[in-house]
GUVOFI-880382 format. One record per residue (C-alpha): residue in one letter; x, y, z. Coordinates in steps of 0.02 Angstrom, whole numbers, plus 32768, in hexadecimal, padded with zeros to 4 digits. Each point is the difference from the previous one (the first is absolute). Example, Ala and Ser with C-alpha at 12.3 -4.5 7.8 and 13.67 -1.06 7.14 Angstrom:
# GUVOFI-880382
A82677F1F8186;S804580AC7FDF;
This chain:
# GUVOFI-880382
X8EAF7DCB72FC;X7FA88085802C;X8051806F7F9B;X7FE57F8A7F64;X7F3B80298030;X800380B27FFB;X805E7FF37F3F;X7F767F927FD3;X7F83806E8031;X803D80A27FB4;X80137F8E7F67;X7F477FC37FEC;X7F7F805E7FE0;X7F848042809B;X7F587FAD7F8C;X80527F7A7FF7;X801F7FB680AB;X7F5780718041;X7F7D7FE97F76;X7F7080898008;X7F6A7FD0805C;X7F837FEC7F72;X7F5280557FF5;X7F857FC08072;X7F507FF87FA3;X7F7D80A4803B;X7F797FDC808D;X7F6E80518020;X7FC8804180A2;X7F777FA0806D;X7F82806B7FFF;X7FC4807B80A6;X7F997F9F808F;X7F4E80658019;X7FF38079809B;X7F897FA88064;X809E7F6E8028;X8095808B8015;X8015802C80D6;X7FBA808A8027;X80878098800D;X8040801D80AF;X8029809C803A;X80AF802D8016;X80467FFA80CA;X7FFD80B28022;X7F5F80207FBD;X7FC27FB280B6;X807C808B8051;X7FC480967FBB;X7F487FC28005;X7FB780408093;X7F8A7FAF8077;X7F5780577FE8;X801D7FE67F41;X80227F498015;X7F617F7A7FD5;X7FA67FCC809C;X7FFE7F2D801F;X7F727FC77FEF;X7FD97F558052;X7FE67F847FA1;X7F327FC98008;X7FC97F608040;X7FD87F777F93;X7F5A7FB98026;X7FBE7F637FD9;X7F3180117FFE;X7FE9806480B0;X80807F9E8054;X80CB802D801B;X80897FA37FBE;X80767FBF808D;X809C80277F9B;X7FCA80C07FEA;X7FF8801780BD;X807F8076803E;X802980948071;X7FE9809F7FC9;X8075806C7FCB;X808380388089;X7FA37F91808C;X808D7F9A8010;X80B980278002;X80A77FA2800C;X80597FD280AE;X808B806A8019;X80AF7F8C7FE1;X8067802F807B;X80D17FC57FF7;X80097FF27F58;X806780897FB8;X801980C98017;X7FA680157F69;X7F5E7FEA8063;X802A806F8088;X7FE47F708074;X80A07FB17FE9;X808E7FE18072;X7FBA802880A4;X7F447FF37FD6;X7FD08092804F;X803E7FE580A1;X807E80708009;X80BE7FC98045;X80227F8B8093;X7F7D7FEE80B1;X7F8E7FA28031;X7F7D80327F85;X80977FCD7F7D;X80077F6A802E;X7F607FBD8049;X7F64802A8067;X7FDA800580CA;X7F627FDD8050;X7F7880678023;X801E8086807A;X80B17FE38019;X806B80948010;X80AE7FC07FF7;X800B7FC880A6;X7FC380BA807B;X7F597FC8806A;X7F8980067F84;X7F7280888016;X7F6B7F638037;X80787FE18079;X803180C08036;X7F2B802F8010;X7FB77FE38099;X7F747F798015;X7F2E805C8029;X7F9C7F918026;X7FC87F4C7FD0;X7F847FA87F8F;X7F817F8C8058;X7FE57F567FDC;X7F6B7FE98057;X7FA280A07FB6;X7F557FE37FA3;X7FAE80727F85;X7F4F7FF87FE9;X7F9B805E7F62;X7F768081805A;X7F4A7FE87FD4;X7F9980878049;X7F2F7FCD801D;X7FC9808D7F96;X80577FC37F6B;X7FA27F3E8029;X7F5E805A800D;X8010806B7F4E;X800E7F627FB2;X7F837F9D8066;X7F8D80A77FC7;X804E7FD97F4A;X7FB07F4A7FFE;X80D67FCA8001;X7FE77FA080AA;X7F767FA58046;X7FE7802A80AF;X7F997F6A8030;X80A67F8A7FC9;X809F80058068;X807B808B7FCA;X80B27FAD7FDD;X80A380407FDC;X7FE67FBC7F4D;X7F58805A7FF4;X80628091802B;X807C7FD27F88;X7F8D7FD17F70;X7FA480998018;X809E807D7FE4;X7FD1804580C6;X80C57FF38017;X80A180017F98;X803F7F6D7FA3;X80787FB9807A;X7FC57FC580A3;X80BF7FF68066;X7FBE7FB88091;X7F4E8017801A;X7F7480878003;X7FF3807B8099;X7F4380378017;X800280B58016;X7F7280798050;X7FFD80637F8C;X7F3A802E7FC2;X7FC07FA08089;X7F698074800A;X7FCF7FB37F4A;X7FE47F58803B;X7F477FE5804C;X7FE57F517FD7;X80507F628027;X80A17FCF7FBE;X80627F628022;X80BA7FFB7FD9;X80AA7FA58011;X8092806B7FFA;X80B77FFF8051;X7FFE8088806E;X7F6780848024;X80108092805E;X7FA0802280A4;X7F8C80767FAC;X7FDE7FAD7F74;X7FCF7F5A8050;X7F9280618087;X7FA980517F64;X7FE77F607FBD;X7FB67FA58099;X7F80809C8019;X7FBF7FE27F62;X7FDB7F4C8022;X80A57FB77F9F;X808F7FA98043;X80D2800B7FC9;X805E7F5F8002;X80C280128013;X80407F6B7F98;X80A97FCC7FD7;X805F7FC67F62;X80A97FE77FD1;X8059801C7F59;X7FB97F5F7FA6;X7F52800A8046;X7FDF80AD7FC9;X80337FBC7F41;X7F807F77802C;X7F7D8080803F;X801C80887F76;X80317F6C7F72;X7FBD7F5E8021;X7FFE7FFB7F42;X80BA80027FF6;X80137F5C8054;X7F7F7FAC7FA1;X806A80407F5B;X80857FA88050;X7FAD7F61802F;X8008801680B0;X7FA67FF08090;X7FC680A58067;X806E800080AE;X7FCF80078098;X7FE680998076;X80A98012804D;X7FEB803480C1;X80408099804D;X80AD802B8043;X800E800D80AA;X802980AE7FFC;X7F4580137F98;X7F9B7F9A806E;X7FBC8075806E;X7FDD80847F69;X7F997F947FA0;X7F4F7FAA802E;X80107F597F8D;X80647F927F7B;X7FCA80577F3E;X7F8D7F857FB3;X802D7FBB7F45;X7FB480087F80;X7FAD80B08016;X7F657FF5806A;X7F5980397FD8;X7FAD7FF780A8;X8020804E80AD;X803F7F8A8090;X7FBC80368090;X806C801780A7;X800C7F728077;X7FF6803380C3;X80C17FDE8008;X802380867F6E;X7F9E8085805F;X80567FD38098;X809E801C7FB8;X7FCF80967F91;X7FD3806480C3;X809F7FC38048;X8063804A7F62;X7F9680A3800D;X8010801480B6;X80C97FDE7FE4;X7FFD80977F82;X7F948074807A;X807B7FD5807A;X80A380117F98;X7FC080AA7FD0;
């Protein structure tokens, strides 16, 4: 059969069993679109490559858009290499981070992390130091306030010397630093500038300074307060911001009793409270007890 194919084929004529394709009518080209809608030409790959740096355009940030005088909350960004991308670490040696992560083969740093301090096990070096010394608990520190700086600012017109002198006048007039720890020590320092009479209530005095004081016709109240009282004393704002009520003058430890002559008064007082018979009793016991001591 299939040779009976091949006889036919030599047989018939090649136009006849594949006619020619006829003529196909002529079409003219669309015409060229203008420049302004071709794509701009790009520059061929190694043009970047043999470019160097210094020849390369600077980038220019893009400028705000403003709307009026105000910003547009969409245009608000960082600027330009403030912030950059977490480091991936594990996630292929392409990154150089891969595999391992950076921490190297095997140990404990491989595999995890150990407390602060800990040495793998060897007495530690808190533990290998010897121990100095000890903090106190007990220890109070009290901001110095020497009587020639109180009388450049009573000479200043800062403090009224007929009115009692507080901690918070003190305070209010900058004659110590900001923070008052745990009182105001009186100091005798420029007692020879004080020739009038001054009335005051501090934590501690020393013995000159209160014996300048009382030869110039004044007198130096030891008062105590605690941590909340001396908010109330310096602040009594604060607790009216807060809608409470001002506390009440805690009373002395027992370790304080016999350094102080009376409970701190709140709110601040204005006026000078003179010394009952049993305060200046006690006040010549505790001075006799230091004349003794000494």
């Amino acid at each position: 059969m299939l040779r009976r194919a091949s006889q036919l084929l030599r047989t018939v004529p090649t136009a006849a069993v594949f006619p020619r394709r006829l003529p196909q009518p002529h079409r003219h080209p669309l015409p060229a679109p203008p420049a302004y809608l071709l794509p701009a030409p790009r520059q061929p790959s190694y043009f970047y490559a043999t470019e160097s740096a210094a020849a390369r355009p600077p980038k220019v940030p893009r400028p705000l858009r403003t709307v009026g005088s105000l910003l547009r909350l969409n245009d608000i960004r960082d600027n330009p290499g403030a912030t950059q991308q977490k480091t991936r670490k594990g996630r292929g040696i392409g990154s150089g981070k891969g595999k391992t992560a950076g921490r190297g083969h095997k140990g404990q740093k491989a595999r995890g992390t150990a407390r602060f301090g800990f040495e793998g096990g060897q007495t530690p070096l808190r533990r290998r130091l010897p121990r100095r010394g000890f903090k106190n608990r007990f220890s109070l520190t009290f901001q110095p306030c020497g009587l020639g700086k109180i009388a450049k600012l009573i000479n200043a017109g800062k403090i009224d010397s007929s009115e009692l002198i507080t901690m918070k006048t003190l305070k209010d007039t900058s004659a110590i630093g900001k923070q008052i720890k745990d009182g105001i020590r009186l100091m005798g320092r420029g007692a020879e500038e004080i020739k009038w009479p001054i009335h005051l209530e501090v934590s501690r005095a020393t013995a000159r300074a209160k014996a300048a004081v009382e030869a110039a016709g004044g007198t130096v109240r030891l008062v105590y307060y605690n941590k909340l009282g001396f908010r109330a004393l310096l602040k009594p704002e604060w607790f009216a911001k807060k809608g409470r009520l001002i506390p009440k003058a805690a009373r002395p430890p027992p370790k304080q009793r016999d350094k102080v002559d009376s409970i701190g008064r709140l709110p601040a007082p204005t006026k000078p409270l003179p010394f009952t018979p049993e305060e200046l009793e006690f006040t010549a016991k505790r001075e006799a007890a230091k004349v003794i001591a000494a």
